[in-house]
C-alpha positions as CSV (number, residue, x, y, z in Angstrom):
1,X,36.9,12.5,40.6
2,X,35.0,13.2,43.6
3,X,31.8,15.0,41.4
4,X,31.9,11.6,39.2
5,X,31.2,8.9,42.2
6,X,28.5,11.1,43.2
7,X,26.9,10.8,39.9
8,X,26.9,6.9,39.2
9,X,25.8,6.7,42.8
10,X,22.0,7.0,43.4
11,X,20.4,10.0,45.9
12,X,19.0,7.0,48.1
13,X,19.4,3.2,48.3
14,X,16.6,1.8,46.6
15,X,16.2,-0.7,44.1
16,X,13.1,-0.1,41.5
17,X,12.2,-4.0,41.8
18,X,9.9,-4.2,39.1
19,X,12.1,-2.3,36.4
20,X,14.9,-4.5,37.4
21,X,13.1,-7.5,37.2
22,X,11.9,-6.9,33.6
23,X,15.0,-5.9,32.2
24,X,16.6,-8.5,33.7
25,X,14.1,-11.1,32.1
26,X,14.2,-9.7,28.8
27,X,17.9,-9.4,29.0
28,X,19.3,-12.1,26.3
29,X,21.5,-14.9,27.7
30,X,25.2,-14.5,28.0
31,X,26.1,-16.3,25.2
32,X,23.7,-14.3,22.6
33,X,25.1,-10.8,24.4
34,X,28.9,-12.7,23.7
35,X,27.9,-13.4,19.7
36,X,27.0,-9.8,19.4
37,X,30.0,-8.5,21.0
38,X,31.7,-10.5,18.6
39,X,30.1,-9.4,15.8
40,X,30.5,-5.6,16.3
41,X,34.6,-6.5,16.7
42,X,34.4,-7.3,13.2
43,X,32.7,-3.4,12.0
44,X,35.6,-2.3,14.1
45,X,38.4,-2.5,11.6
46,X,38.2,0.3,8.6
47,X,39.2,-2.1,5.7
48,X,36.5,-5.0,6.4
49,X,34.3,-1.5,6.5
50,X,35.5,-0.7,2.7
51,X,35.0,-4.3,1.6
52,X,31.2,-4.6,3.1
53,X,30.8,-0.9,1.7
54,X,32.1,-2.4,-1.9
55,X,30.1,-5.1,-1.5
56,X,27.0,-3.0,-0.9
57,X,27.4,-1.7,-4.5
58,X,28.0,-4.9,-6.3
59,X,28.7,-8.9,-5.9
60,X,32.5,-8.6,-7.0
61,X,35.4,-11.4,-6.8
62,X,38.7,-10.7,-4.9
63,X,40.7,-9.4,-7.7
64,X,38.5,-6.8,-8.7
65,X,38.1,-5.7,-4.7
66,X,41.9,-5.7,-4.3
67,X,42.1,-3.5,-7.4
68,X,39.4,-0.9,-6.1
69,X,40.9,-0.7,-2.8
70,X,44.1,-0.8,-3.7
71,X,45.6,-3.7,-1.7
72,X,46.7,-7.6,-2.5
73,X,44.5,-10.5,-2.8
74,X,46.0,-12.1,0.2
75,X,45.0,-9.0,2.2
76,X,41.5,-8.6,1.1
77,X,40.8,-12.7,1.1
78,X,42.0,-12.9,4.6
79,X,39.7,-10.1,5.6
80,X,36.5,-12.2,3.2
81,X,37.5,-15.0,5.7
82,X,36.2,-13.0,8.6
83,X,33.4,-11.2,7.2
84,X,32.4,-14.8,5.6
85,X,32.9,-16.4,9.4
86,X,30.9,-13.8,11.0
87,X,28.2,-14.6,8.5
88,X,28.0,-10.9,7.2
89,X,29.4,-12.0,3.4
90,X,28.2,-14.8,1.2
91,X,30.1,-16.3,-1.9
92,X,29.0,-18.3,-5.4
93,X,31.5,-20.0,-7.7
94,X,31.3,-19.3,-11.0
95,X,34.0,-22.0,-12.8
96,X,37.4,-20.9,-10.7
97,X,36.0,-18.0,-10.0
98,X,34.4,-16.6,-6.6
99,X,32.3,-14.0,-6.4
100,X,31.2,-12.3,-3.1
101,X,28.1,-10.3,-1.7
102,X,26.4,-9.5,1.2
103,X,25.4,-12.0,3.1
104,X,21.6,-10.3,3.6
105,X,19.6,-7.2,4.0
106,X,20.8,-7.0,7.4
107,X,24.2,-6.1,6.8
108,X,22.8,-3.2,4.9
109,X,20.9,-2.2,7.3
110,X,23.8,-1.9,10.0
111,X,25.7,0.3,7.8
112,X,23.0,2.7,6.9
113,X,22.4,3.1,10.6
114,X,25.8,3.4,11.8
115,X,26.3,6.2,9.0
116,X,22.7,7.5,10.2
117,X,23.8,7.6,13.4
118,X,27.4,9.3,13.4
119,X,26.1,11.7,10.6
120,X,23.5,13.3,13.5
C-alpha cells in the first residue's frame, strides 16, 4: 500500500503550468463529460450489446429480435426504449409494424473499436 502512494505521488512538487492549462481548456464542460458517461452506461449491459450487434446486420422489428435472441418482446422493447433514448437506435413504421436500425454510422463505429480494442 505503501509502494502505491509513492507512485500516484510525483518525485517533486511542481505543476507543468502550461500542460495543465491546455488540457484544462480543451477539457469539455461537465455536462458534455456527464452525456458521455451516460452513454457508455448503456454499452454496459450484454443484451442491449446483442440487440445493437443484430441491428448492425439488418433493420429488424421486435418480434423477429426477440426470436433471434431468444427472449420476449417486453424484454427486448424495454431494452429498444433505452438504446432509442440514448439516440443509438432509430425506428420507421411500416402499417403496425416497427422496424428498428442503427441510429447512424457512429454506432458502428463504437462497436468495431471496442471489439478492435479488447481483441488486441
Amino acid at each position: 500500500m505503501a509502494e502505491q502512494k509513492e507512485l500516484e505521488q510525483c518525485a517533486d512538487f511542481h505543476i507543468h503550468e502550461e500542460i495543465v492549462e491546455k488540457v484544462d481548456a480543451d477539457m469539455p464542460d461537465e455536462e458534455i463529460l456527464y452525456d458521455l458517461a451516460e452513454l457508455f452506461k448503456i454499452f454496459g449491459d450484454s443484451t442491449r450489446i446483442k440487440i445493437l450487434y443484430v441491428l448492425f446486420e439488418s433493420e429488424m422489428c421486435v418480434c423477429d429480435i426477440a426470436q433471434l435472441l431468444g427472449m420476449t418482446q417486453s424484454a427486448i422493447s424495454h431494452q429498444l426504449r433505452a438504446l432509442k433514448q440514448s439516440k443509438l437506435v432509430k425506428y420507421r413504421r411500416e402499417g403496425k409494424q416497427v422496424y428498428y436500425a442503427l441510429a447512424d454510422g457512429h454506432v458502428r463505429t463504437i462497436l468495431d473499436q471496442g471489439i478492435e480494442h479488447i481483441s488486441e
